[in-house]
Each structure stands twice: as C-alpha cells, then as structure tokens.
C-alpha positions in Angstrom: 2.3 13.7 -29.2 4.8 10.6 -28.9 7.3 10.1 -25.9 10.3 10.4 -28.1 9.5 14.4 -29.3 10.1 15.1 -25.2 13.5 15.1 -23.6 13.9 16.0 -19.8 15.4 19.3 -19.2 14.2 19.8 -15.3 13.8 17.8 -12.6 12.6 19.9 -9.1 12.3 18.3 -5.8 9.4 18.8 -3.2 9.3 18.2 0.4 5.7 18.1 2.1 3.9 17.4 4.8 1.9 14.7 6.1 -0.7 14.4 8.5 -2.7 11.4 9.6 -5.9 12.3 11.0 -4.8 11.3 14.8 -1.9 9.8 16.2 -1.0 6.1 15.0 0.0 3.8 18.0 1.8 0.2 17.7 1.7 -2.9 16.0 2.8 -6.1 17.3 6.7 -5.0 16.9 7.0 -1.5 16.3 5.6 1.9 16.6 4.3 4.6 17.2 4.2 6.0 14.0 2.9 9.3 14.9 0.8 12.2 13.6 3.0 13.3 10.9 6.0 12.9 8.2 7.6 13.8 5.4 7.1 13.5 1.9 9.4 13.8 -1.3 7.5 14.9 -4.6 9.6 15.1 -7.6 8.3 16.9 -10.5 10.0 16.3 -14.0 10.0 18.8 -17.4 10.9 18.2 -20.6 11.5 20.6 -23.3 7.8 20.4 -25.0 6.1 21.9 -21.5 4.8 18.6 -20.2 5.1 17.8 -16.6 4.8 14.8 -14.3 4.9 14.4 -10.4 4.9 11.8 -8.3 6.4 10.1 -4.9 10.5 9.8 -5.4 12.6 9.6 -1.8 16.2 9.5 -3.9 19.6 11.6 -3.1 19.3 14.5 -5.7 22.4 12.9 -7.8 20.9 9.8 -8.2 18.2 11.6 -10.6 20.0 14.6 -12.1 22.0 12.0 -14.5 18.4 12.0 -16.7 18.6 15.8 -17.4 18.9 15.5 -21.1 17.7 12.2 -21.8 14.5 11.3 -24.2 11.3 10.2 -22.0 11.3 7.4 -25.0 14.3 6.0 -23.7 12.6 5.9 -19.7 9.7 4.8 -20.6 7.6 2.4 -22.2 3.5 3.0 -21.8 3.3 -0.8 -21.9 6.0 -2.1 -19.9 6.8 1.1 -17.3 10.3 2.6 -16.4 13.6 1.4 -17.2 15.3 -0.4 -14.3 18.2 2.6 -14.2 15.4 5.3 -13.8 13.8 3.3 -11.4 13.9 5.8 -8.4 11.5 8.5 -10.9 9.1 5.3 -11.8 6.0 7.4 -10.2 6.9 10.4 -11.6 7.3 8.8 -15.2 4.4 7.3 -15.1 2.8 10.7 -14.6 4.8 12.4 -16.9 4.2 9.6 -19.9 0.0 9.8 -18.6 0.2 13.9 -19.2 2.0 13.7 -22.7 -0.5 10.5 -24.3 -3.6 11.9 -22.4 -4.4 8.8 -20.5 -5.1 8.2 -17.2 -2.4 5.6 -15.4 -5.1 3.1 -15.4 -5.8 3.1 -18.6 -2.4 3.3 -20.0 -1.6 0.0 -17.4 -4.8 -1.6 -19.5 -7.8 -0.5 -17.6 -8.7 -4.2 -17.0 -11.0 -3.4 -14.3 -12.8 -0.1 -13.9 -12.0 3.0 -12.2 -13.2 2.2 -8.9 -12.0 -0.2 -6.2 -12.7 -0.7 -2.8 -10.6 0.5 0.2 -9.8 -0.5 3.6 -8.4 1.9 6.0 -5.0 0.4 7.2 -4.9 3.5 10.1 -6.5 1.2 13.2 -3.6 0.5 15.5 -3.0 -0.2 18.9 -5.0 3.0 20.0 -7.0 1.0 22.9 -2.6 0.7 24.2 -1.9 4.4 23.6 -0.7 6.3 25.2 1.4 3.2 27.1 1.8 5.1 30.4 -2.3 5.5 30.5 -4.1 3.4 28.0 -7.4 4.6 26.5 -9.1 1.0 26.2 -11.3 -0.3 23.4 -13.3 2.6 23.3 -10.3 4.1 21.4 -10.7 2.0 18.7 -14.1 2.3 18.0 -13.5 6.0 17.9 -10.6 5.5 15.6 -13.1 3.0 13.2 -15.8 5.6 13.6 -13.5 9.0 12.4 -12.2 6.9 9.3 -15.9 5.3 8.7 -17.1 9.1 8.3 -14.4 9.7 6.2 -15.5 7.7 3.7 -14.2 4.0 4.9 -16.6 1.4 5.1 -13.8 -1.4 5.6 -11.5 -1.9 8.7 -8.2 -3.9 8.7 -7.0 -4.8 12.8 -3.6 -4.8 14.0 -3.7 -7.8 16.5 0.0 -9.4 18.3 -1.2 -7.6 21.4 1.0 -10.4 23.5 3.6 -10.4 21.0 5.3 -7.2 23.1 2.7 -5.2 24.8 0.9 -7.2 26.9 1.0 -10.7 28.9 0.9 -13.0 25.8 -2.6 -14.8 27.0 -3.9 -11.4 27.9 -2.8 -9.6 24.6 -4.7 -12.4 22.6 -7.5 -12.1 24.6 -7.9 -8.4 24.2 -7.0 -9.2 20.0 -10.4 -11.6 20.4 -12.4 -8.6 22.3 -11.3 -5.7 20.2 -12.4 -8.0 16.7 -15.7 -8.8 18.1 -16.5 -5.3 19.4 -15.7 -4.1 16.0 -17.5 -6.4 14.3 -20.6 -5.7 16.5 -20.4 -2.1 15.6 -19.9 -2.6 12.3 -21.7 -5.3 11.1 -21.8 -4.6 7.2 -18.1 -4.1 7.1 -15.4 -6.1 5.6 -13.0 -6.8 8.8 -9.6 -8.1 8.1 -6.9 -8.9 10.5 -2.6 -8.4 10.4 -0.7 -9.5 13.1 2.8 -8.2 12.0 3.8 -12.0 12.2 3.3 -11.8 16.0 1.6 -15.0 16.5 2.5 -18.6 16.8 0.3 -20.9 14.8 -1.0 -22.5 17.6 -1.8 -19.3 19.4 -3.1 -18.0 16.5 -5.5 -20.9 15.7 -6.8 -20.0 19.4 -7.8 -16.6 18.1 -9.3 -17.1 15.3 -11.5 -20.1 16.9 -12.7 -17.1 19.4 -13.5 -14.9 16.4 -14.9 -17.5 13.5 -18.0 -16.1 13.1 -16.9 -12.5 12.5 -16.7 -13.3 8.9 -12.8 -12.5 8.7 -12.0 -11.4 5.0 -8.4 -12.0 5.3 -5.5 -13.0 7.6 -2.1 -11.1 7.2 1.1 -12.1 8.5 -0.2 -14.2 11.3 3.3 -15.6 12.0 6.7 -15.9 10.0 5.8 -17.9 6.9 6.6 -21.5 6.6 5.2 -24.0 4.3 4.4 -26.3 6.9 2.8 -23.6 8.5 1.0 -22.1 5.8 -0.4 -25.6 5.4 -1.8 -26.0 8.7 -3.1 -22.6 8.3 -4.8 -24.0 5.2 -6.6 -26.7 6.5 -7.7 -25.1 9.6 -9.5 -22.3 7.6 -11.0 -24.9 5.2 -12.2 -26.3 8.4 -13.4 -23.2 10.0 -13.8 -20.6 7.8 -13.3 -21.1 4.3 -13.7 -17.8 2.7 -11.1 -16.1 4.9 -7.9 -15.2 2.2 -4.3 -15.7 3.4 -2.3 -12.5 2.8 1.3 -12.0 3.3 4.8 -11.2 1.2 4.8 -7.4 2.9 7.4 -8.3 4.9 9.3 -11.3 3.6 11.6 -12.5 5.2 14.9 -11.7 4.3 14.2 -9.4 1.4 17.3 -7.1 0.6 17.4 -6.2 -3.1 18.2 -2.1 -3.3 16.6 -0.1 -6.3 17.3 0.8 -8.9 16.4 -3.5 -9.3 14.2 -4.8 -11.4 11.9 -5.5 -8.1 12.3 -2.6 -6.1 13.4 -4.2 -2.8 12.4 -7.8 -3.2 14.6 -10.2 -4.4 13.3 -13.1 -7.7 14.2 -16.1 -5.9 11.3 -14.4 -2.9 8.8 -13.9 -5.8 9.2 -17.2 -7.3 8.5 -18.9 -3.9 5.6 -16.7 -3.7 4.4 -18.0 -7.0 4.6 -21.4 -5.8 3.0 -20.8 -2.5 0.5 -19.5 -4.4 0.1 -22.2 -7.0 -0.1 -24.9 -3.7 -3.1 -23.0 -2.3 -1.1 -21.1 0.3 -1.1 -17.8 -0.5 -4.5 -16.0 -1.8 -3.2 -12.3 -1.9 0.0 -10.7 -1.9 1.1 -7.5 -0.3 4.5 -6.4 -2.2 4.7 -2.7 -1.3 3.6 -0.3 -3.7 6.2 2.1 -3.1 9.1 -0.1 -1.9 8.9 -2.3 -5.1 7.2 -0.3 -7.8 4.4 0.3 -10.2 6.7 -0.7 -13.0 7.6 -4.3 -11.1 3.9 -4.6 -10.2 3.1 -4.5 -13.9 5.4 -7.2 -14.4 4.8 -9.5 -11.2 0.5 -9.1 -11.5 0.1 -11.7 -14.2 2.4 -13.8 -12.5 0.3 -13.6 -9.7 -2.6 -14.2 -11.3 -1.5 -16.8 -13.2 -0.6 -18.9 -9.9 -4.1 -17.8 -8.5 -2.5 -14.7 -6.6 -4.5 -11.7 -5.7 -3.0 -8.2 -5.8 -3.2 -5.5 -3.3 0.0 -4.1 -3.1 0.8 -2.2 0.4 0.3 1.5 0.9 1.3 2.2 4.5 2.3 5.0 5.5 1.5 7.6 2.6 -1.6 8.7 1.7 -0.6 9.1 -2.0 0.5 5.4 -2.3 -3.2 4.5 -1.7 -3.8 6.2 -4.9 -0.9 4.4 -6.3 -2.4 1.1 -5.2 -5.9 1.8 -6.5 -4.5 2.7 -10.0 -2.6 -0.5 -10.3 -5.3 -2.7 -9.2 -7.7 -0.7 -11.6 -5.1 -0.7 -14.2 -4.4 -4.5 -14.2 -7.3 -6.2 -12.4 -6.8 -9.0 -10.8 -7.3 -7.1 -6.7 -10.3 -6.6 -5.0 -9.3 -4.2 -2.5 -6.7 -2.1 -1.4 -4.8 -0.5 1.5 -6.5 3.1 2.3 -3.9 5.4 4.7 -6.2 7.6 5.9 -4.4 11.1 5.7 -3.2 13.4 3.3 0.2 15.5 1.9 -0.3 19.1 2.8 0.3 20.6 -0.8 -0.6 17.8 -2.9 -4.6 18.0 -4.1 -6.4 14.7 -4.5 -9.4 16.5 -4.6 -10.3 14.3 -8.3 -10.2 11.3 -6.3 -13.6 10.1 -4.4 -13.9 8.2 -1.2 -17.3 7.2 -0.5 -18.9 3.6 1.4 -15.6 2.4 1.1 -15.4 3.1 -2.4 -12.1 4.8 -4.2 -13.1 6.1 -8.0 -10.6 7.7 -9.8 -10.4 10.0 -12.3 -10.8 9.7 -15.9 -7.9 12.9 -16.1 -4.4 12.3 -17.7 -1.7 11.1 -15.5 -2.6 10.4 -11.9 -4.1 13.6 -11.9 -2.1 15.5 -8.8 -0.9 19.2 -8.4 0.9 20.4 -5.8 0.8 24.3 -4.1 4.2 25.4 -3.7 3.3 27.9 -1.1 3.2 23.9 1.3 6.8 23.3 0.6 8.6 23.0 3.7 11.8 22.0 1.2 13.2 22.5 -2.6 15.9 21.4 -4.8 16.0 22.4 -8.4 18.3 20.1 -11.2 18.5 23.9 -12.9 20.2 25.6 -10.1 23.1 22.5 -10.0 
C-alpha cells in the first residue's frame, strides 16, 4: 500500500515515564539529572488502520493542523518529513515504516547493517554525589559495572571536575585518576572522554598527557571550540595519540534555530562551519542531537558529513528511546561507528525487539521502529478526536 491511499484522521498524545537505572550526578556545568522524567509519545492514525509512534514534545495545536491531511504529502520514504510537520518527524517515520513494511533502517538505505555498537553515556560525576557526602571513585566503578552487566561493553567519562566542583588542579587530577581506574578495570573497553567544554587547552593537554596510554577513543567538547584551538588540539594528538577522534557540534555555540526548521535547532551557517572544520582535519565526528535536530535533518546533513570526512553519531542523552533513534540512523545511513547508549527505559514503551549485548545494539528486521506502548503506563493523555 502507497503513502498517498492514507490520510491522518487521529493523532493521541502519551505521557510516560522514565527511569534511569540510578541517579545521574553532574557534569562539568550542570546537573543532577536525576532518576527520572517525562516522556511525550505521539501516536498518529490514518483512515486505512495503520499506526505510527514515536518521541514528539510539541503543544497539542501545533500538531492537530495535520488531522486530515495525506501522509503523501508529510512524507517522503527518501527524503523524511516536511519541514512544517517537523515536530511528528519520529512518529512519521514510524507511521510511513508500518504502511511500506520496512524497517527505518532500511527505508533510510540500510547502508550498514542492523547492528552498531553502543556506549553508555550514563557515567557522571557519581564519585561527587551526593555533594554534601561524596561516594569517591568507587562509585563509578559501580556505575561502569551496573551498565557493563546491562549489556554495555563501552564507557564514555564526564571529566571538568575543576571546571565547578572541585579546586581546578584537584578536579583534573581526580579526571586523570577516575580514567585510569576505569581503564584498569576495563581493559577491553572502548573509553571515551566529554568534558562539557570545561577545560582550557592547556589544562586539558595536561590531562590527556596523564592519561595517553589509556587508548582514548575520542575527545568531546574539551573546551569551547576555536580553530586555533582545534588546531593545537590536532597536532598534539598526532603527537601523542593519533587514533583518538575529536568530537564536538552537541552544543555549538550559539545555536538558536526553533523547529519546525529545516535543522531542528541548529542553524546552516553552524553546519557549514562544521563541514569545513571537518574538511581541515578538525573535526572527526559530530554529535548534532538526535532529537533536537531530527532524523529527517540527519538524513540530509550525513552525506555532508561524510563527504568532508565527518563521522556521525548523533546525541541521545537523556532518553532511552533516542538511543534507538541514533542506532537506526547510523544503521540506516552508515557512515558512524558508534553511538550514544542512555541506559534506562520509558515505563510503557517495549523495546523488547531491540538487543543489547557486549556492547552491541541489533535491531529489528520488523516494520517501523518496531515500538508499542501499554496504555495502562500513561501517567497523561490528549486525543485530536476529543478537540
């Protein structure tokens, strides 16, 4: 059945819970984030029985205006969502999976296969927490070890200790101690680093001297990105440690656009610098959130990216569902080798298709993203019908 027989006659909106597997501490500027949240599922119908759901955070009147229209007219399997229905883009892409019988992956190209490789993004500050009576490192080998027996194999650090928390020479100390305990306890995982842009590059040079020969996978966000910076950066991990990746773009600087835009909430002129960084050797992987900017801009930005010899792994903190989003994007148009893993899950929303083993994410070969949701969970509910 073709897109253009189905026109949307319903749209009902979900509010779940989330749950993290044990409280999330700081970064180097901000926190806690807690144990819990909230979730917005939207679930769309059109007037042949098919259904799609997916992640969608909008007022109610900013997607009721779509009751009526033709899915055709939304959606396009190659391209994505229009830029008006921007703020349904997950749950489109569900929808349009569910009515062609393809998996998002596959309808995105399916340019790499359905399994990727995951890093939790859920080790904070815990050694900090609480501030009043801090736990020490210990705490963060137990949070490495609860996510490693989850099914991570893969560990990404927050480091800026001395950015807010700490005495700045004593925060980078502990940032050089917690990476090489980790390290030491898990010495066949990939470890990667993300100082929230909490370092200078001199202090951060200092740290990753202390820390070389932990085989760092990748740096995020040492400090606020400059090209003379990012230079420097350059040369002193040619120098040091060549197969470390520069990561960054999840917070750029300055980035204000508002959906519905044609890239979510970054702006072109950021995107094209990125390219160039990119194209100059700067930047090796960018970090565009999944759910801040889109699937549908991802599918257009990716072969820019790769094109100016970009990774992609787009962003997935804080929801466990953008994880999924992540994974299908990087399976759907290649060109990632890992991505974010929140460890955690939506109370009501079964991902049960989805595998998570040695640090391994495999999806499955079902139509859509391949989600349901138990109503019975629903903590709130809207319905376009009852407007």
């Amino acid at each position: 059945m073709s897109l253009d027989e189905h026109k949307i006659t319903r749209i009902e909106s979900f509010t779940f819970r989330r749950e993290f597997p044990r409280y999330m501490g700081h970064n180097a500027k901000a926190g806690p984030h807690g144990k819990t949240g909230f979730e917005k599922i939207r679930r769309i119908h059109t007037n042949q029985g098919a259904s799609g759901i997916g992640r969608s955070a909008s007022p109610d009147e900013s997607v009721y205006c779509f009751i009526g229209c033709s899915v055709e007219n939304l959606f396009d399997p190659a391209i994505g969502t229009v830029v008006e229905a921007g703020f349904l883009d997950a749950p489109l892409h569900d929808l349009a999976g569910h009515i062609l019988q393809q998996p998002v992956w596959k309808m995105m190209g399916a340019r790499a296969d359905n399994s990727i490789e995951i890093y939790t993004g859920g080790i904070y500050f815990d050694d900090l927490d609480p501030l009043g009576s801090p736990r020490g490192i210990d705490a963060v080998l137990e949070a490495c070890q609860q996510d490693f027996e989850a099914g991570h194999a893969h560990f990404k650090l927050k480091i800026g200790r001395g950015f807010k928390f700490m005495e700045t020479s004593k925060g980078d100390q502990r940032d050089i101690d917690v990476t090489r305990v980790v390290r030491d306890a898990f010495p066949n995982s990939k470890i990667l680093i993300d100082a929230n842009d909490g370092y200078t590059l001199p202090r951060f040079r200092r740290y990753f001297e202390a820390v070389s020969d932990c085989e760092i996978y990748w740096v995020e966000e040492p400090f606020m990105e400059t090209v003379e910076d990012l230079e420097a950066l350059r040369a002193f991990l040619n120098d040091i440690s060549p197969q470390t990746m520069i990561a960054d773009f999840e917070s750029r600087n300055g980035r204000n656009e508002q959906p519905p835009s044609p890239f979510g909430r970054w702006r072109a002129d950021h995107l094209a610098e990125l390219y160039e960084l990119g194209s100059k050797g700067l930047i090796d992987v960018a970090l565009m959130d999944v759910g801040s900017m889109g699937l549908t801009a991802w599918r257009k930005v990716m072969p820019l990216l790769e094109a100016n010899g970009i990774k992609g792994s787009p962003h997935a903190w804080d929801a466990p569902l953008k994880t999924i989003y992540a994974a299908q994007v990087n399976c759907g148009l290649g060109n990632g080798e890992i991505v974010e893993g929140v460890p955690g899950l939506v109370v009501g929303v079964d991902t049960s298709t989805y595998t998570l083993k040695n640090g391994i994410l495999t999806l499955p070969d079902r139509p859509g993203f391949s989600l349901s949701i138990d109503e019975s969970q629903v903590l709130e509910y809207s319905d376009s019908g009852s407007n």
